[in-house]
C-alpha positions in Angstrom: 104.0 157.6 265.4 104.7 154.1 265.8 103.0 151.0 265.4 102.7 150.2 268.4 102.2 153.6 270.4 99.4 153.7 267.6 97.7 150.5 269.6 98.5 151.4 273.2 96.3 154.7 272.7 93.6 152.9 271.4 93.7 150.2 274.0 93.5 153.3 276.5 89.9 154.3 274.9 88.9 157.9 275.0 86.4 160.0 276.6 83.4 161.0 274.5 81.6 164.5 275.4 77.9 164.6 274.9 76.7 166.7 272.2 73.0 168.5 272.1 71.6 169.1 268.7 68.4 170.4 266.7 66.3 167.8 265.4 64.3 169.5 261.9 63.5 166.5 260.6 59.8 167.1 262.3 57.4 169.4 260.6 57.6 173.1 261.9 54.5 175.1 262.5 54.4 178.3 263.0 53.0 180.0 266.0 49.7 182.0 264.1 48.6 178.6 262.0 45.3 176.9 263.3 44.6 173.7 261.7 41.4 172.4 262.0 39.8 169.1 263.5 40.0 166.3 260.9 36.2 165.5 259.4 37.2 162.4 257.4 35.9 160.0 260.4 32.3 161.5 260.7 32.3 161.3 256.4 33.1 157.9 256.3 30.6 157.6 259.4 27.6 158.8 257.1 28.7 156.5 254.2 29.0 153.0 255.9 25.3 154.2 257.1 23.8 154.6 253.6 21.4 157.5 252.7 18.0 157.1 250.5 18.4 158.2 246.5 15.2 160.9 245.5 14.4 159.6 241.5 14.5 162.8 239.3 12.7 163.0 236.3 14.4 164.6 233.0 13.9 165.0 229.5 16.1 163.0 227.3 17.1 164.8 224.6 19.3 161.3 222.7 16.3 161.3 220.2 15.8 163.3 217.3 13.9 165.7 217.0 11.1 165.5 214.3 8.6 168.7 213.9 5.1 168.2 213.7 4.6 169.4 210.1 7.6 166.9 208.7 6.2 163.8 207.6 8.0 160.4 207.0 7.5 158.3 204.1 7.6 154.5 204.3 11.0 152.9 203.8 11.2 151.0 200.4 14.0 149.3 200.9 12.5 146.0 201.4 10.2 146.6 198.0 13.7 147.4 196.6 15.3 144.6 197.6 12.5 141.9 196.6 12.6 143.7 192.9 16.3 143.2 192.9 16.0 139.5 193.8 13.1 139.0 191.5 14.9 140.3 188.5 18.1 138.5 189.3 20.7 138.0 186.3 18.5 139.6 183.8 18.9 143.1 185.9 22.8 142.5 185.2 22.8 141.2 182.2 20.9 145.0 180.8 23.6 146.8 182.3 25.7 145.0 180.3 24.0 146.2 176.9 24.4 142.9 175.4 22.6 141.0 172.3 19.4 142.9 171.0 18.1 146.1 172.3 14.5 147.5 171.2 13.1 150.5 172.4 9.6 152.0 171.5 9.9 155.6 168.9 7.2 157.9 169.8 5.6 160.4 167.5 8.6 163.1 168.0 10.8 160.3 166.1 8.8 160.0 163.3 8.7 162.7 160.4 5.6 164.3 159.0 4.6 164.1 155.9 5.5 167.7 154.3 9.2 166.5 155.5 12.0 165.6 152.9 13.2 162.3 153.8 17.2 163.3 153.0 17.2 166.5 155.3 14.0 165.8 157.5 13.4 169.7 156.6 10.0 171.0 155.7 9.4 170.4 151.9 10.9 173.1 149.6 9.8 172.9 145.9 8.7 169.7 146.7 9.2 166.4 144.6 8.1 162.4 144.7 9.6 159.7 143.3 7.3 157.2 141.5 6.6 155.2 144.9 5.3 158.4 146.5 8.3 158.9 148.5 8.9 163.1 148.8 11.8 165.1 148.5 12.9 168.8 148.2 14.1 169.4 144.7 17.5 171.0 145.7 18.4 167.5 148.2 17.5 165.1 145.7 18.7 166.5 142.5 21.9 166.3 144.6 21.4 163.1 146.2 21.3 161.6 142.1 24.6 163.6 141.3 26.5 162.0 144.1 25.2 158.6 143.2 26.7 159.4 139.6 29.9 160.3 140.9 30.2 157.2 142.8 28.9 155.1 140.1 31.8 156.5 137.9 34.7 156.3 140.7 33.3 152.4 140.9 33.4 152.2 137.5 37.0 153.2 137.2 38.0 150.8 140.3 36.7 148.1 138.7 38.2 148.7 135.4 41.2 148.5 136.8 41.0 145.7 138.4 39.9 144.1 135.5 42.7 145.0 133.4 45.3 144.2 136.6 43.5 140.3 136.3 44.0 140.3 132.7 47.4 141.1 132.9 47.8 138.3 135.4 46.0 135.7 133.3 48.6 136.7 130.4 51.5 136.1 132.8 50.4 133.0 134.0 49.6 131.9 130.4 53.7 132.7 129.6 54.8 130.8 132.6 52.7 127.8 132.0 53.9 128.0 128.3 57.5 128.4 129.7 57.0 125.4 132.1 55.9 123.2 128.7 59.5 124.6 127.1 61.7 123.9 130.1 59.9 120.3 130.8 60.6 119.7 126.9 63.9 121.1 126.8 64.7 118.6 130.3 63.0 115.8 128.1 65.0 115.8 125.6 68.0 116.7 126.7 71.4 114.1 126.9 72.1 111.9 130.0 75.2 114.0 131.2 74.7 114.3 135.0 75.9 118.0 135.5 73.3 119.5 132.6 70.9 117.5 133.9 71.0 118.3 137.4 71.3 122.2 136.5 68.5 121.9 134.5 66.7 120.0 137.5 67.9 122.8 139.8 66.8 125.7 138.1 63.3 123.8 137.2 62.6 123.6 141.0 63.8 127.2 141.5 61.0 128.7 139.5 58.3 126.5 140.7 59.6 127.0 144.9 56.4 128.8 146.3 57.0 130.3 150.0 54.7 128.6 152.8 55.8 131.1 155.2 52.2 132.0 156.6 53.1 135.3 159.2 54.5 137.1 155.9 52.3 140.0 155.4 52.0 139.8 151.7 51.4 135.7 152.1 47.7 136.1 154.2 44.6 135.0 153.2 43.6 139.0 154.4 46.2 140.4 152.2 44.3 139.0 148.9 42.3 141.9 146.7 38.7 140.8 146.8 36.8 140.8 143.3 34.6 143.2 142.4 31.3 142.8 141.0 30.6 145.1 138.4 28.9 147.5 139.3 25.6 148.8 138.8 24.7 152.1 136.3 21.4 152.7 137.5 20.7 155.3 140.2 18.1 154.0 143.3 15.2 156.1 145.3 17.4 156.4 148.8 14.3 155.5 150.9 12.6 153.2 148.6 15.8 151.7 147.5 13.7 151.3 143.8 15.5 152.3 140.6 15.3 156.3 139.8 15.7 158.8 137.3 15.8 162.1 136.9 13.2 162.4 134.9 11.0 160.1 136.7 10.4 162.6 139.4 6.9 164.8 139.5 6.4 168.0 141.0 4.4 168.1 143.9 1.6 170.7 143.9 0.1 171.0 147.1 -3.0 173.6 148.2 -2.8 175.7 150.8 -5.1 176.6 152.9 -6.6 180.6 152.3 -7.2 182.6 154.9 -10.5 185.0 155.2 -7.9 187.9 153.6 -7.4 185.3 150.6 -3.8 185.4 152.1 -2.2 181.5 152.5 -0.6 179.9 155.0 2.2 177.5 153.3 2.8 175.9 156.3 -0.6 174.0 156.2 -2.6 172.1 153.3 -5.8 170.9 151.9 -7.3 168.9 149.7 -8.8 170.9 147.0 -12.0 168.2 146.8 -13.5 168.8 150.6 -11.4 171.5 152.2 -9.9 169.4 154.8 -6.3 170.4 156.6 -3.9 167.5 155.2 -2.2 165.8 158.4 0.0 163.1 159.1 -2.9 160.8 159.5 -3.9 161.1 155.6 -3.9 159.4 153.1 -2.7 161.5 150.2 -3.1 160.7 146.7 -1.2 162.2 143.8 -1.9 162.7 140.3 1.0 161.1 138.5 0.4 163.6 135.4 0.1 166.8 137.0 0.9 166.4 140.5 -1.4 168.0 142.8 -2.6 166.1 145.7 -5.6 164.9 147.3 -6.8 163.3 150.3 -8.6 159.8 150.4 -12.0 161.5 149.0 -10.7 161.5 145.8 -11.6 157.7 145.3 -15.3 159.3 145.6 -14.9 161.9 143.4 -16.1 160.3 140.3 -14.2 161.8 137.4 -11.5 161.0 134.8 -10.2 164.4 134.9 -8.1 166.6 137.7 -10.4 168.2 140.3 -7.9 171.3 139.8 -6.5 171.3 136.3 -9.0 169.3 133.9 -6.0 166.8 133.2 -7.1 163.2 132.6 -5.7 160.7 134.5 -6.5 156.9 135.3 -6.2 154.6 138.3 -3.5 153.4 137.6 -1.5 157.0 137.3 -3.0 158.2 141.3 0.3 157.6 143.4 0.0 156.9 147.2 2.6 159.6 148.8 4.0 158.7 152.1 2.5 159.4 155.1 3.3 160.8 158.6 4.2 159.6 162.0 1.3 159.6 164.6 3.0 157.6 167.2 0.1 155.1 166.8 0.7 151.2 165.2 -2.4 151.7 163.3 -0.2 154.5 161.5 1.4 151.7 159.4 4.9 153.6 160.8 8.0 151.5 162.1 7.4 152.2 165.7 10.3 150.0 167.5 14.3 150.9 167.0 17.0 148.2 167.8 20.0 148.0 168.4 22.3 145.1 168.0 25.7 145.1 170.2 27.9 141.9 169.4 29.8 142.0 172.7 29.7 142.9 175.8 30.4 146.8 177.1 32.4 146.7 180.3 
């Protein structure tokens, strides 16, 4: 078709035929549905008039619950709190364990006085040292052996170490005599200048001294300290006083008889009045034969043993050591301390 037949029909116009069709955009209901009347206008009727609230009482159960037989102690915070406050740096400062600690020994800490002061045991074939102080024979015959042997290994150390400074002495006594031979040999020697500078050279080689501190072998730590000579004589280990074997006694304690004339060697008297021996007596000892006594034998007026007949004199009764009571009176160190140099973090 042409152009312009193309316009000529359109100019005409054309007839347009009426069309009917099914509108579904509505909903569609079905025939057996029934929907009811809306409500929503007589609820919102009811609310805009209001309506009176009824209070109802119930149990609130938020709380706890505490049964009639519990009972609650006072909080002690507060007394907490104030003692903290109170104490202040000094609180901190004994968590810290710093400087001097003491601390109060009871009676438990203390031995009795049938105890041997190296092994704290009971007493077993008991001996005293001339101060009183009581051991078993077995600890301290061994105690004085071991004392020997180190006597001797100290000795031996310091023999050596005298005979290492003697040698020194001697070498520095040859150097010192070689220093007067080379400073005579420089002295005397002819004004040529390369003899006398070797000479001058080798001078200053043998007295150069290193001043290199950090060497190991050049410290002030490094040097051997001097030992004293030392002592031959063997010492009481509690006492510290000088001891010998055969300054020790034999301890003759009396035990207490039973109504079977069987004894108890756990448990003493004194042979004078009877009376159990306990850590709060004073014992007395018979230098001479060794059987002991309590206090009453400063009554007893005699010059011989109450047991044996031996004589003896005041001035051969020995005072043996007593017990711990846990009391001062006692005469017994009761306070332990303990020194700490730093602080323990």
């Amino acid at each position: 078709m042409s152009q312009n037949a193309l316009l000529s029909e359109v100019a005409k116009g054309a007839n347009l035929k009426s069309v009917e069709t099914v509108d579904k955009s509505g909903p569609k209901i079905d025939s057996d549905v029934h929907i009811k009347k809306n409500e929503h206008g007589a609820l919102l009727g009811e609310i805009s008039k209001g309506a009176n609230l009824t209070h109802v009482e119930t149990v609130d159960k938020s709380a706890p619950k505490i049964d009639a037989n519990t009972h609650v102690g006072q909080n002690q915070h507060g007394a907490l709190l104030s003692e903290i406050k109170a104490k202040g740096d000094n609180h901190e400062r004994s968590l810290l364990q710093y400087g001097t600690k003491k601390e109060r020994l009871g009676k438990d800490s203390i031995k009795n006085f049938d105890c041997c002061v190296l092994c704290l045991n009971e007493l077993r074939s008991p001996m005293s040292c001339t101060k009183g102080h009581l051991y078993c024979k077995e600890c301290i015959y061994s105690n004085l052996l071991d004392q020997k042997k180190e006597i001797k290994r100290k000795e031996k150390e310091w023999e050596q170490q005298q005979a290492k400074l003697q040698a020194d002495k001697e070498k520095i006594k040859e150097k010192e005599q070689q220093d007067i031979v080379e400073k005579f040999e420089k002295d005397t020697v002819s004004a040529i200048g390369d003899k006398t500078t070797t000479t001058t050279t080798t001078a200053a080689a043998g007295t150069m001294e290193l001043k290199s501190f950090w060497i190991p072998s050049l410290t002030p730590d490094n040097r051997e300290a001097v030992l004293d000579k030392p002592s031959t004589n063997t010492i009481c280990t509690e006492g510290g006083h000088l001891l010998k074997l055969k300054q020790l006694i034999t301890v003759q304690f009396t035990p207490i008889r039973a109504k079977d004339d069987s004894t108890n060697s756990d448990k003493y008297c004194c042979p004078i009045c009877k009376k159990t021996l306990s850590n709060s007596s004073e014992l007395r000892m018979l230098k001479r034969c060794g059987h002991v006594f309590c206090s009453c034998l400063s009554k007893f007026d005699s010059t011989g043993c109450y047991v044996c007949d031996k004589p003896y004199t005041k001035d051969t009764v020995i005072s043996l050591q007593k017990g711990g009571t846990g009391y001062a009176g006692s005469g017994s160190k009761l306070e332990a301390q303990k020194y700490t140099p730093t602080a323990i973090i």
